[in-house]
KEVO-649134 format. One record per residue (C-alpha): y, z, x; residue number from 1. Coordinates in Angstrom, 2 decimals, padded with zeros to 5 digits. Last residue first. Layout:
% residues N
+---------+---------+---------+-----+
|       v |       w |       u | num |
+---------+---------+---------+-----+
|       Y |       Z |       X | NUM |
...
+---------+---------+---------+-----+
This chain:
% residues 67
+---------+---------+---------+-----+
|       v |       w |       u | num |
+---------+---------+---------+-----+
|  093.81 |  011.68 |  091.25 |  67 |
|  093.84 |  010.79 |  087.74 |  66 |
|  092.35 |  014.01 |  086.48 |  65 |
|  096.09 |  015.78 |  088.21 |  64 |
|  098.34 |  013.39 |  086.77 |  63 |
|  096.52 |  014.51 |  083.32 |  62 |
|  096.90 |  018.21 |  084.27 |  61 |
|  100.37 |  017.80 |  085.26 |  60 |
|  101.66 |  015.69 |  082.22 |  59 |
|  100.30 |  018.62 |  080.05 |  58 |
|  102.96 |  021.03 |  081.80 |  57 |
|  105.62 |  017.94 |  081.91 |  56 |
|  105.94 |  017.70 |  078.09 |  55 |
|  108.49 |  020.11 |  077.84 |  54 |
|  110.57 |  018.94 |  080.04 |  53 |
|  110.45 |  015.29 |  079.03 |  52 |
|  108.63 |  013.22 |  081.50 |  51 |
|  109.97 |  011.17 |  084.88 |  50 |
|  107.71 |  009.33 |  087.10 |  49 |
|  109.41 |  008.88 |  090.38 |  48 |
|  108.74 |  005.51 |  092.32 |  47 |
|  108.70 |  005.99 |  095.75 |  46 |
|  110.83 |  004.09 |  098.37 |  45 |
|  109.14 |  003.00 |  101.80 |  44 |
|  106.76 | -000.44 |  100.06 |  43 |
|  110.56 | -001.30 |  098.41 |  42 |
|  111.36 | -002.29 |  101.73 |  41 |
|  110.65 | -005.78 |  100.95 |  40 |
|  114.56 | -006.91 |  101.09 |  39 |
|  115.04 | -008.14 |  097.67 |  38 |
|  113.22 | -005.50 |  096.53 |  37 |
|  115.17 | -002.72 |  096.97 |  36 |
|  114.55 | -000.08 |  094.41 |  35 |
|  112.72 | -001.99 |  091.52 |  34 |
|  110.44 |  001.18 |  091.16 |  33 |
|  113.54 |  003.42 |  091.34 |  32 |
|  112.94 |  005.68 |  088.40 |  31 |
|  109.54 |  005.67 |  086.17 |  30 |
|  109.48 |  006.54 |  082.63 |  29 |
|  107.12 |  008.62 |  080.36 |  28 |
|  105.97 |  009.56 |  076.93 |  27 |
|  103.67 |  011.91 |  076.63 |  26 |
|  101.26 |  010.41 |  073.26 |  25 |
|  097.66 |  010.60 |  075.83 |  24 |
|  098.01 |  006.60 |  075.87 |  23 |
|  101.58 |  007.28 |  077.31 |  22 |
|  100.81 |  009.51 |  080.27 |  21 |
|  097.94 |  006.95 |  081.15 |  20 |
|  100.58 |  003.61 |  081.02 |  19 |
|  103.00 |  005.76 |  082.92 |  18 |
|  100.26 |  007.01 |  085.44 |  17 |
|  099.22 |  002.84 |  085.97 |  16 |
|  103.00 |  002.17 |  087.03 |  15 |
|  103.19 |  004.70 |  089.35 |  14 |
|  100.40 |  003.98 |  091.00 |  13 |
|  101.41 |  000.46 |  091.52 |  12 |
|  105.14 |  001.55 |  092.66 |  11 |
|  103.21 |  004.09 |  095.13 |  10 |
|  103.85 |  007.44 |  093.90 |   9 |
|  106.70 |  010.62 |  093.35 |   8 |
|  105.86 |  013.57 |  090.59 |   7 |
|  106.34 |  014.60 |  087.56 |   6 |
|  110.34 |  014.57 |  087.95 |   5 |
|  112.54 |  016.33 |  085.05 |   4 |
|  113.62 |  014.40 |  081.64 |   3 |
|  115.63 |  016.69 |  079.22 |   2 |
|  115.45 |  016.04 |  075.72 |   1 |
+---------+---------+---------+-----+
């Protein structure tokens, strides 16, 4: 399993394209959504959703729906 980057989004966003990814069975992460909290610039630092390589073709076309 190798993961590779989806795409970068709002921490919310994010979030919400995990949750979607992993109703359609793709199961997904996201990197750096705690980034820097403590001192609010967390707003500045996007949250990268990470899939499985070969999972990110199908990932695309559901990111893409979402938008």
């Amino acid at each position: 399993m190798a993961l590779v980057e989806l795409g970068r989004f709002a921490r919310i966003e994010a979030q919400i394209l995990v949750g979607r990814l992993e109703s359609e069975g793709i199961p997904a992460i996201a990197f750096d959504g705690e980034a820097s909290i403590a001192d609010g610039s967390w707003l500045l630092i996007p949250t990268r959703v990470m899939v499985d390589e070969d999972d990110v073709e199908a990932a695309r076309r559901i990111a893409e729906e979402a938008a």
